[in-house]
Kinemage of the C-alpha trace (Angstrom):
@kinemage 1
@onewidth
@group {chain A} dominant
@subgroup {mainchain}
@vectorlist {calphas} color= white
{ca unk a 1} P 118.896 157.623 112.889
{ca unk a 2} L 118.960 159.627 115.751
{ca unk a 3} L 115.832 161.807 114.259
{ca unk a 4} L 114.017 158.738 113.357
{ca unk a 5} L 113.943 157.581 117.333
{ca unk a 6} L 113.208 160.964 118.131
{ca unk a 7} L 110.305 160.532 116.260
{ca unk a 8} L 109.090 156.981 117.358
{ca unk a 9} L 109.219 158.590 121.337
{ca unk a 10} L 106.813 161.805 120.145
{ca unk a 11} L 104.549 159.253 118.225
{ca unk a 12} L 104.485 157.167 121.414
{ca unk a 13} L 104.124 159.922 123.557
{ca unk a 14} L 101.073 161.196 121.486
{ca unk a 15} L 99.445 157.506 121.809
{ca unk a 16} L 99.637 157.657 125.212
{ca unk a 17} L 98.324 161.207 125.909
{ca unk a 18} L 95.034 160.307 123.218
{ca unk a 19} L 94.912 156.472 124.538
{ca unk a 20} L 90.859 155.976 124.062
{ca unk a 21} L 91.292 156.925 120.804
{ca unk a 22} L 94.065 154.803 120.864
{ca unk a 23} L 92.591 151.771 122.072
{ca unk a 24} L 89.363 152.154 120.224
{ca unk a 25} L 92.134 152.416 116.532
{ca unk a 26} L 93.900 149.725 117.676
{ca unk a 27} L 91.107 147.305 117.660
{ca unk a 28} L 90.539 147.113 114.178
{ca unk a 29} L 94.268 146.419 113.113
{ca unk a 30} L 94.484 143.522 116.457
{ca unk a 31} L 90.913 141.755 114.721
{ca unk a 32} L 92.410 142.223 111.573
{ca unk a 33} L 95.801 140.506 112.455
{ca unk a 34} L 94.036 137.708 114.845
{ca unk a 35} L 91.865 136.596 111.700
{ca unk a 36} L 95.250 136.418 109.618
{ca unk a 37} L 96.835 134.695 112.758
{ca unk a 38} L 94.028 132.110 112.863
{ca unk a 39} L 93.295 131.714 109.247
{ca unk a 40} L 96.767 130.966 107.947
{ca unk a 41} L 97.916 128.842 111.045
{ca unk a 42} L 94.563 126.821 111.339
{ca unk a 43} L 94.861 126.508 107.021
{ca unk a 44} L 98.366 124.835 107.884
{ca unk a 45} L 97.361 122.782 110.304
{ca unk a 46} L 94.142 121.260 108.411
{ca unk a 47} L 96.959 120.716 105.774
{ca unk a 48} L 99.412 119.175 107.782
{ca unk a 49} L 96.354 117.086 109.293
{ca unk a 50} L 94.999 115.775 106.018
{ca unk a 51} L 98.775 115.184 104.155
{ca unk a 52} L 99.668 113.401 107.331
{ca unk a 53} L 96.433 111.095 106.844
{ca unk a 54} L 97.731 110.060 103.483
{ca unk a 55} L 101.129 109.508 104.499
{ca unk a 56} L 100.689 106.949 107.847
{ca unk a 57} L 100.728 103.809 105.038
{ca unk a 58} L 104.259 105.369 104.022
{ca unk a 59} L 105.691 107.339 100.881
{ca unk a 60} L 107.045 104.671 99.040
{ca unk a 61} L 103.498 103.249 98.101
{ca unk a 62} L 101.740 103.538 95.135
{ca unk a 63} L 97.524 103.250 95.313
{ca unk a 64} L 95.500 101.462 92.901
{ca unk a 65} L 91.623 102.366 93.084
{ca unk a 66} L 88.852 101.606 91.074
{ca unk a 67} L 87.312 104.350 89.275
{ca unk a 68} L 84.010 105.387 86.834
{ca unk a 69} L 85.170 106.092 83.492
{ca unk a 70} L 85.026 109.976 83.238
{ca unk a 71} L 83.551 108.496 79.543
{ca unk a 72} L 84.569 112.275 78.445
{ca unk a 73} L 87.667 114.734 78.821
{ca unk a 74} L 85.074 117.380 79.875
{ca unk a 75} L 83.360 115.596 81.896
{ca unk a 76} L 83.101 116.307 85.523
{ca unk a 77} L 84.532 113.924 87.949
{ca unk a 78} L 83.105 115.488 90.451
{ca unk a 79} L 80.091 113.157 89.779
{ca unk a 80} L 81.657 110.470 90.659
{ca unk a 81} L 80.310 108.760 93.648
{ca unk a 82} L 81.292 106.520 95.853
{ca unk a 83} L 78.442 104.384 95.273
{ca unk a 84} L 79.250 104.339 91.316
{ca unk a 85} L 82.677 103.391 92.190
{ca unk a 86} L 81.561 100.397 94.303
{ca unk a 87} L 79.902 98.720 91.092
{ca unk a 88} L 83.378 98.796 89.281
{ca unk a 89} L 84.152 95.023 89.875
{ca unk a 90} L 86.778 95.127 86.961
{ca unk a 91} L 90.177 95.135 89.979
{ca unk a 92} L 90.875 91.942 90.710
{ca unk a 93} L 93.294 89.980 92.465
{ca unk a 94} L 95.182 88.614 89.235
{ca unk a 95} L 95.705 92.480 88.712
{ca unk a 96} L 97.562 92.307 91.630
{ca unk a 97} L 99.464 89.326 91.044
{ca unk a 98} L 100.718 90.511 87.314
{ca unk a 99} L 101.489 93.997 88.969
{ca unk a 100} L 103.869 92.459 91.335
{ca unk a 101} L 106.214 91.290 88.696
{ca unk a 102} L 107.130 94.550 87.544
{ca unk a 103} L 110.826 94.908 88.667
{ca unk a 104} L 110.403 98.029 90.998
{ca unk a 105} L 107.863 96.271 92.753
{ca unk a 106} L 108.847 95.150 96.597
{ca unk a 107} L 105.207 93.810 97.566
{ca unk a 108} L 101.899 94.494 97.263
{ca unk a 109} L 98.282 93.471 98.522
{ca unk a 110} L 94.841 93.774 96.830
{ca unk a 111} L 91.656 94.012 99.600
{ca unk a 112} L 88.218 95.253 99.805
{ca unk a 113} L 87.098 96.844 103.121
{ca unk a 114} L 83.358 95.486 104.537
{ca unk a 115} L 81.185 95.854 107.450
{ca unk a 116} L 79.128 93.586 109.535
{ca unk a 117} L 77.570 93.085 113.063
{ca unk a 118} L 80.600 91.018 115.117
{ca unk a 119} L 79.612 89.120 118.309
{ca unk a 120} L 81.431 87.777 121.163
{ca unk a 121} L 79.047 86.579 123.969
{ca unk a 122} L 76.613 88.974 124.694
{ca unk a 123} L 78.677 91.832 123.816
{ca unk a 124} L 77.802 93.410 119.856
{ca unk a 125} L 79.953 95.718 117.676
{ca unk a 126} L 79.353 97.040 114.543
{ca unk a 127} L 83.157 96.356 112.897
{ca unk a 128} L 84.901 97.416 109.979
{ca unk a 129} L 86.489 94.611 108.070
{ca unk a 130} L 89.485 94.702 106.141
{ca unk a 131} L 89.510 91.913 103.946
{ca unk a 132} L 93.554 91.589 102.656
{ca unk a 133} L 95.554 89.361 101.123
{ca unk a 134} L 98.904 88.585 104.045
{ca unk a 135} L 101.328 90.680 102.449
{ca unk a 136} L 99.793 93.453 104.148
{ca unk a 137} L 102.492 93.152 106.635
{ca unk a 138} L 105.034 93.834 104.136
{ca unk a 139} L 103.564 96.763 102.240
{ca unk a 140} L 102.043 98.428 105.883
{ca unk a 141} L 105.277 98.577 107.837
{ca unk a 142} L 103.425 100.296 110.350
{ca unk a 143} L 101.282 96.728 111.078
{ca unk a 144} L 102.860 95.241 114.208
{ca unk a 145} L 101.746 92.336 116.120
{ca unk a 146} L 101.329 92.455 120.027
{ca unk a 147} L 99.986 89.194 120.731
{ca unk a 148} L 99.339 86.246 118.288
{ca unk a 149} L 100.414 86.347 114.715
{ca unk a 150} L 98.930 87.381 111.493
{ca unk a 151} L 97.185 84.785 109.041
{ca unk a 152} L 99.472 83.262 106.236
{ca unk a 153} L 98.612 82.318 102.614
{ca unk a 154} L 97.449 79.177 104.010
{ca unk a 155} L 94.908 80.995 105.399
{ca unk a 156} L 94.179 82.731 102.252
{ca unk a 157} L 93.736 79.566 100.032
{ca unk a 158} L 91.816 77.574 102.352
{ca unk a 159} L 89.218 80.480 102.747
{ca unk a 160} L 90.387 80.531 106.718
{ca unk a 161} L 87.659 81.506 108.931
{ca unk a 162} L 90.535 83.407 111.033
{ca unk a 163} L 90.907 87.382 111.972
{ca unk a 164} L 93.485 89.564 113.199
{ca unk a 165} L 91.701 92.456 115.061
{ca unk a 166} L 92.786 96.074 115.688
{ca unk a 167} L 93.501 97.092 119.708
{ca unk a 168} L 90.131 99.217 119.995
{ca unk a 169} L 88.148 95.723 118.956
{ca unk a 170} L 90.199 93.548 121.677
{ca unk a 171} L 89.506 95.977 124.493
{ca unk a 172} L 85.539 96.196 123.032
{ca unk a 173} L 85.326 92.331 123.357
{ca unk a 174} L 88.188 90.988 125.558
{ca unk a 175} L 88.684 94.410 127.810
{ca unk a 176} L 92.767 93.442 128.810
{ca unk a 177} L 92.288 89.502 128.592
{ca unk a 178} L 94.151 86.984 126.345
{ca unk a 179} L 92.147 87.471 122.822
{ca unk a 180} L 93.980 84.879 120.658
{ca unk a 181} L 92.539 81.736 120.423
{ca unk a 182} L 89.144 83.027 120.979
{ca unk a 183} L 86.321 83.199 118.643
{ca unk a 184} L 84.163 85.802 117.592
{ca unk a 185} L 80.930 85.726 115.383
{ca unk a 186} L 80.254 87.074 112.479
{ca unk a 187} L 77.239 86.936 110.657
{ca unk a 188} L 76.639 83.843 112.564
{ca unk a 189} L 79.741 81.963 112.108
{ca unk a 190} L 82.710 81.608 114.398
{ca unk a 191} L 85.995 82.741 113.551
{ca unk a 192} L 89.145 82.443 115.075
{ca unk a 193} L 91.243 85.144 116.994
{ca unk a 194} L 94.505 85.027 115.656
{ca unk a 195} L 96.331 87.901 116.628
{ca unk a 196} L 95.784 91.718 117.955
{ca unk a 197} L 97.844 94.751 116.432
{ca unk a 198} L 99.534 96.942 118.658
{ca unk a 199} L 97.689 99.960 119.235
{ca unk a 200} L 98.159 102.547 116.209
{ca unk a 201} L 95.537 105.121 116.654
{ca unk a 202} L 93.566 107.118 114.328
{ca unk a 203} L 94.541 108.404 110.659
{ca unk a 204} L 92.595 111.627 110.261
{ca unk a 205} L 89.325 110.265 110.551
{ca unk a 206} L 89.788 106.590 110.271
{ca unk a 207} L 90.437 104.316 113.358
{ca unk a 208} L 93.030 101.877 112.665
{ca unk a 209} L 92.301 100.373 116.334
{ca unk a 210} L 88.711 99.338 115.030
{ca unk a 211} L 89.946 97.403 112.037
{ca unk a 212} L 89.582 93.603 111.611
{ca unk a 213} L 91.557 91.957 109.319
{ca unk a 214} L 90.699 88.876 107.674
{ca unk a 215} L 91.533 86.872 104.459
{ca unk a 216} L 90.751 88.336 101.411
{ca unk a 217} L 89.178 85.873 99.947
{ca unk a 218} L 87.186 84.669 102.519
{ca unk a 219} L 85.774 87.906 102.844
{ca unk a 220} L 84.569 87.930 99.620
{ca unk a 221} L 83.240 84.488 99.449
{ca unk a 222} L 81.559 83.688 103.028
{ca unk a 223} L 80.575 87.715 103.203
{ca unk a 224} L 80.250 90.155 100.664
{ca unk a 225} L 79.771 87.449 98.097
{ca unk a 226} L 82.256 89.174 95.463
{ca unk a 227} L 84.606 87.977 93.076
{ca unk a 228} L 86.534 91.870 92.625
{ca unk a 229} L 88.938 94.095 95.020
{ca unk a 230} L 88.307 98.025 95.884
{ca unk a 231} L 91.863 98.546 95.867
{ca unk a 232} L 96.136 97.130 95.314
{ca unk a 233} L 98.732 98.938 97.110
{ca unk a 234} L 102.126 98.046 96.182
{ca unk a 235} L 105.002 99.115 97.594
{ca unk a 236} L 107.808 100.074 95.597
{ca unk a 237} L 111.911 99.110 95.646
{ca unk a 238} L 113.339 102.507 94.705
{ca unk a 239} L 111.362 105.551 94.855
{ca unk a 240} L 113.372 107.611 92.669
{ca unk a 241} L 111.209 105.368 90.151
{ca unk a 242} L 108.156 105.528 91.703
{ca unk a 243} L 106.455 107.836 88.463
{ca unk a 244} L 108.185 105.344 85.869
{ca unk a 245} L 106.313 102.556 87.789
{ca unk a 246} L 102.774 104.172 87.925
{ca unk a 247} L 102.626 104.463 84.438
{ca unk a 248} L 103.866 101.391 83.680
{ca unk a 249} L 100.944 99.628 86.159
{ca unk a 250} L 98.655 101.993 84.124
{ca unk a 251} L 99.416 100.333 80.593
{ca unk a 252} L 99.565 96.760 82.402
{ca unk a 253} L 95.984 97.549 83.639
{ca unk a 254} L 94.495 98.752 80.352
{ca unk a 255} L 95.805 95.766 78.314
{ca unk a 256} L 94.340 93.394 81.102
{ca unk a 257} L 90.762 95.098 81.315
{ca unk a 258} L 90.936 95.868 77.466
{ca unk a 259} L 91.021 99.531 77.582
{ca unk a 260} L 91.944 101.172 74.124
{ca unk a 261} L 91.261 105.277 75.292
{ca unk a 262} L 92.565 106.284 78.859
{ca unk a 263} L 89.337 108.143 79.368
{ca unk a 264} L 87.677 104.978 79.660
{ca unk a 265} L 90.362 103.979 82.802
{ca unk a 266} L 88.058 102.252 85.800
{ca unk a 267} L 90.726 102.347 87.795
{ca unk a 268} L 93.335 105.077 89.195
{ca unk a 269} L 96.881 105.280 89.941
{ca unk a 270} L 98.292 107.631 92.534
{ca unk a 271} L 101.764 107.071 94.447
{ca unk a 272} L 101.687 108.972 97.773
{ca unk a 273} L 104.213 111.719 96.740
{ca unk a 274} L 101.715 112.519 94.223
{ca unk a 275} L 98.949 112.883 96.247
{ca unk a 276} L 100.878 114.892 98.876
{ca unk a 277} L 101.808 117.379 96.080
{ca unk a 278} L 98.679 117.772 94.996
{ca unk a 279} L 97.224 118.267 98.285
{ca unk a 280} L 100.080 121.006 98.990
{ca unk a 281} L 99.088 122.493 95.896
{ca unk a 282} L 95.508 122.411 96.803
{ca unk a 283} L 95.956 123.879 100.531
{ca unk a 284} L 98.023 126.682 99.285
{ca unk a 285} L 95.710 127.872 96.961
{ca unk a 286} L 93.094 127.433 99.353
{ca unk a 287} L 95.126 129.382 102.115
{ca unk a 288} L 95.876 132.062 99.438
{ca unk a 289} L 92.770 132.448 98.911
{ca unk a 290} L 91.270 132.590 102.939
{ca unk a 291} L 94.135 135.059 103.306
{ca unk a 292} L 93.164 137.500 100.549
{ca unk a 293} L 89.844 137.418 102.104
{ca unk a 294} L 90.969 137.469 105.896
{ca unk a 295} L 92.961 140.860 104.491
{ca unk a 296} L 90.043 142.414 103.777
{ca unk a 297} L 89.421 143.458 107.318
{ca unk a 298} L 92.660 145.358 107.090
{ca unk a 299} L 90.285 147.928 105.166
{ca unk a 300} L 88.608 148.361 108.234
{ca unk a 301} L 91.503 148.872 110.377
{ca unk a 302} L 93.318 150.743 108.071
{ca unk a 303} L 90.722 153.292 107.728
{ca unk a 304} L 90.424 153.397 111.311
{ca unk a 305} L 94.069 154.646 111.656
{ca unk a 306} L 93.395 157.369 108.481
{ca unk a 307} L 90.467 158.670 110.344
{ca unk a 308} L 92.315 158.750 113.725
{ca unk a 309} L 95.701 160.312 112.152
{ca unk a 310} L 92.943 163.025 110.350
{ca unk a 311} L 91.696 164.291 114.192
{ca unk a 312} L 95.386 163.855 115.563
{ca unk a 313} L 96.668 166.287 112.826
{ca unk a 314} L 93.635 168.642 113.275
{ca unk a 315} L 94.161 169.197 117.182
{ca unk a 316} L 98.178 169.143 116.680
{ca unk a 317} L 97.511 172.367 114.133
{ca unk a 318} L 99.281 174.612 116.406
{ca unk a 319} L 102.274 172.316 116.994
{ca unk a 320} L 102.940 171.666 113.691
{ca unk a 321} L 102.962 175.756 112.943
{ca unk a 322} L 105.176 175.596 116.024
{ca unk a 323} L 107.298 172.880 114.901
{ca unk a 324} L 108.147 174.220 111.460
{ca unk a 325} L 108.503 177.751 112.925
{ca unk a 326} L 111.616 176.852 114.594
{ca unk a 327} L 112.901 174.753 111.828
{ca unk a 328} L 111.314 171.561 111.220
{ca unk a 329} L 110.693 170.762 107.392
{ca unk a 330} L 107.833 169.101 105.453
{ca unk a 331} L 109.696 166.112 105.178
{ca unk a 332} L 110.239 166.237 109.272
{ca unk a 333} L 106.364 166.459 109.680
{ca unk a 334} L 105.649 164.166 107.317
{ca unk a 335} L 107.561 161.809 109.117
{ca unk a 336} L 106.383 162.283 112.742
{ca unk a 337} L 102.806 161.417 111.629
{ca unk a 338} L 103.524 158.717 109.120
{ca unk a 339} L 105.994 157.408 112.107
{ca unk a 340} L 102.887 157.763 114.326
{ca unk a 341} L 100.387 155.482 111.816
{ca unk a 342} L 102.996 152.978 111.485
{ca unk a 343} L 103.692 152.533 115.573
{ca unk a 344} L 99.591 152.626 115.870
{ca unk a 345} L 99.423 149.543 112.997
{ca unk a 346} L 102.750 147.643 115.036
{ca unk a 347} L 101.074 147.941 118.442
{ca unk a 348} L 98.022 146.277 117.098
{ca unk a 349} L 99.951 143.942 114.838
{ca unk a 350} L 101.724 142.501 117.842
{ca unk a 351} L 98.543 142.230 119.708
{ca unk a 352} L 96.484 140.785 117.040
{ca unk a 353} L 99.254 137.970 116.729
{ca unk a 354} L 99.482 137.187 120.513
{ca unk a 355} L 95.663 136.740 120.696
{ca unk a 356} L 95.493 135.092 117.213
{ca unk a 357} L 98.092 132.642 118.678
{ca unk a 358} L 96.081 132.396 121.305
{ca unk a 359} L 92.793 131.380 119.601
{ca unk a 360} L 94.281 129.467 117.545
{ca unk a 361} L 95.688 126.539 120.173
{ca unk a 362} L 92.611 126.844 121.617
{ca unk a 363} L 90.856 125.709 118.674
{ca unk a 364} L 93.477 123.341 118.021
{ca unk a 365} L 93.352 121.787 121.513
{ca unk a 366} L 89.309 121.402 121.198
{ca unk a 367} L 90.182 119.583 117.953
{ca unk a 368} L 92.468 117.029 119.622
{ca unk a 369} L 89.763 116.740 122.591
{ca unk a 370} L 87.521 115.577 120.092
{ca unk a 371} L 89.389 112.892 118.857
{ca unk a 372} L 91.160 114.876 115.686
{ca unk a 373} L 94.573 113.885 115.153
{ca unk a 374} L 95.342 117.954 114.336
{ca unk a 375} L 98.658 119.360 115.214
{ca unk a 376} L 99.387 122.563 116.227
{ca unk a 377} L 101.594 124.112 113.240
{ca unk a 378} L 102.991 127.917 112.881
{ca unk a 379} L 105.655 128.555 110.989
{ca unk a 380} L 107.720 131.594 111.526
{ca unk a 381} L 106.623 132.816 107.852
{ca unk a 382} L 103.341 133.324 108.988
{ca unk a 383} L 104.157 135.424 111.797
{ca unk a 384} L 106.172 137.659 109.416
{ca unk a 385} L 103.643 138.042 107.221
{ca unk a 386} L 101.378 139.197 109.955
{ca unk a 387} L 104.083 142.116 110.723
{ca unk a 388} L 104.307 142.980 107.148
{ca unk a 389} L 100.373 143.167 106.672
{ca unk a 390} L 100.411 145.347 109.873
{ca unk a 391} L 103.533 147.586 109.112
{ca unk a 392} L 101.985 148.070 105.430
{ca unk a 393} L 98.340 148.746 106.652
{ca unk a 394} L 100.021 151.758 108.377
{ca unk a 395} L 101.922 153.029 105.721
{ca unk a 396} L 99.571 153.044 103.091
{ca unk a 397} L 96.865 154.659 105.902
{ca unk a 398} L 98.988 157.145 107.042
{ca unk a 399} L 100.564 158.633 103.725
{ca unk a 400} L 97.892 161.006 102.970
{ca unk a 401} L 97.137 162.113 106.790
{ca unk a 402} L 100.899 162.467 106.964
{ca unk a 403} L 101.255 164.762 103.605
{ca unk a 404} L 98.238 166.942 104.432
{ca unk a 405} L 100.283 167.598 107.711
{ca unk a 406} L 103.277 168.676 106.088
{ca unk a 407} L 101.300 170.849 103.739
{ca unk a 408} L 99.708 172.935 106.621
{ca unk a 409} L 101.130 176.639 106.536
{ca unk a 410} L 103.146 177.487 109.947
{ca unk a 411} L 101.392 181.172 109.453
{ca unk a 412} L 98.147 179.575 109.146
{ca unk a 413} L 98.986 176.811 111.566
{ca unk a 414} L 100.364 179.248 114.324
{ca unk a 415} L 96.910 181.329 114.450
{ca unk a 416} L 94.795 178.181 114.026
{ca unk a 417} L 92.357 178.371 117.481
């Protein structure tokens, strides 16, 4: 042990007397690291950012949707737009209402999301309407009420002209007034002002503040003019069942819309623990694969510290004669230079992670000043593996310098000019 810090304070000592060359070796390795830094911790938090979209509704939901027929196993789904999707008008309500009699099932609400111009006085916004059946409130635990109260089945039978509007929307119309009671118009006609959620925020990309929520059916009678949902979220009673349940929705929903082969399904089942596994699954194999290519620059580094090590051992010729002359052995040489790659590759490691770090809250902080909901995330792991990539880019760069040092003669070495 006492040989191996012996050698760490001659490879430092070297650094220090060549510390250009130094500097100039050690910016390849810090680049290298700072992209790994950046890359890995900016992968996580994208990850984090998107799995915590899907989760705000909670994890004991599962999420009907309508869906083209793939008509094919091989064919692509990819092709599936949004706009084909939106002329599936097979998911209706009744779906719902059969679904909900399934014994794991808690509550559940079928809706269909719209837009149109809203109007209160002279003020216009262009609003995004979430037309839901009232058990939203059950199945959307995160749905609170600050002032008012939320419409009732009553509401829903009677095809209610009546809204419940989102915090953003209140402030847009009412600034910090009284809204309920109030009307607003849409499309022309009046409706009332109900209640106003408390202020929620954004999920990923979606402002839940800017929702309005109205009847389900009257949205699709006095509005869109449709007789199908977009969508049932149910919300299940024990989640250690929540698979079992899914597939049993899935056979309720092909004997109701008289589907004999399940690649002719127009609709699709997904519980929330299912998507967030597959979108962990997805993410790490992205993140794998930014990584292997982030690594890359290593090369670049990595060569940089061969070369350097190459010039260090051809100006040290006369030491090394020196050094063996009085006793040192191959393996002792071999040692002191591979010693010397490895302190190079650590010294730019840890640099390369501090200004990675660095960068990286900075992007993350220009994210969240432009309205991203993106955390900063970095895990311990990722650090490590940022050490390791750095400690290993000097070993494997150094070996051969190191070896063609101990292989120099001390008789050659000691009349080397």
């Amino acid at each position: 042990m006492e040989r191996f810090f012996l050698a760490v304070q001659l490879g430092v000592k070297n650094l220090r007397m060549n510390i250009g060359r130094t500097i100039v070796t050690l910016s390849g390795i810090v680049v290298s690291i700072a992209t790994i830094i950046i890359v890995m911790g900016a992968g996580e938090s994208v990850k984090r950012f998107v799995i915590d979209m899907v989760s705000v509704f909670g994890t004991n939901l599962i999420q009907v949707e309508v869906r083209v027929p793939s008509g094919t196993q091989s064919q692509d789904r990819s092709s599936e737009s949004i706009a084909g999707a939106a002329n599936v008008v097979t998911l209706t309500k009744k779906d719902g209402e059969q679904l909900s009699r399934l014994p794991n099932v808690d509550a559940y609400y079928a809706a269909i999301i719209g837009q149109s111009l809203a109007q209160y006085r002279e003020v216009n916004k262009q609003i995004m309407i979430f037309g839901t059946t009232p058990d939203v409130v059950q199945v959307d635990q995160n749905i609170h009420i600050s002032e008012g109260s939320f419409y009732d089945k009553s509401d829903e039978m009677g095809l209610s002209q009546v809204v419940v509007i989102g915090d953003g929307v209140r402030k847009s119309f009412f600034g910090e007034d009284n809204a309920v009671g109030k009307t607003i118009k849409i499309q022309g006609n009046s409706y009332k002002v109900l209640g106003v959620l408390e202020q929620r925020g954004a999920a990923g990309f979606f402002d839940l503040d800017s929702i309005v929520y109205m009847p389900l059916e009257t949205l699709q009678k006095k509005i869109l003019g449709l007789n199908h949902v977009s969508m049932i979220s149910i919300r299940v009673k024990d989640e250690s069942s929540t698979d079992a349940t899914a597939e049993d929705i899935r056979w309720i929903l092909r004997d109701r819309h008289n589907i004999q082969d399940i690649r002719d399904d127009d609709f699709e089942v997904t519980s929330i623990k299912e998507a967030q596994k597959l979108l962990s699954s997805v993410f790490g194999a992205i993140n794998s694969l930014l990584l292997a290519i982030a690594s890359i620059s290593l090369l670049v580094g990595g060569v940089g510290i061969m070369n350097v090590m190459f010039v260090a051992v051809s100006e040290r010729t006369n030491e090394i004669g020196l050094r063996k002359a009085l006793g040192a052995t191959s393996s002792d040489i071999r040692g002191q230079f591979l010693i010397e790659s490895v302190v190079i590759a650590i010294f730019g490691g840890m640099m390369g992670i501090v200004i990675g770090l660095v960068l990286l809250k900075g992007v993350v902080i220009m994210a969240q000043y432009a309205q991203f909901s993106v955390q900063w995330v970095m895990y311990p792991e990722i650090v490590c593996v940022a050490v390791g990539f750095s400690i290993g880019s000097g070993i494997v760069f150094g070996v051969y310098p190191a070896w063609r040092a101990s292989q120099i003669s001390p008789v050659i070495a000691m009349s080397h000019e």
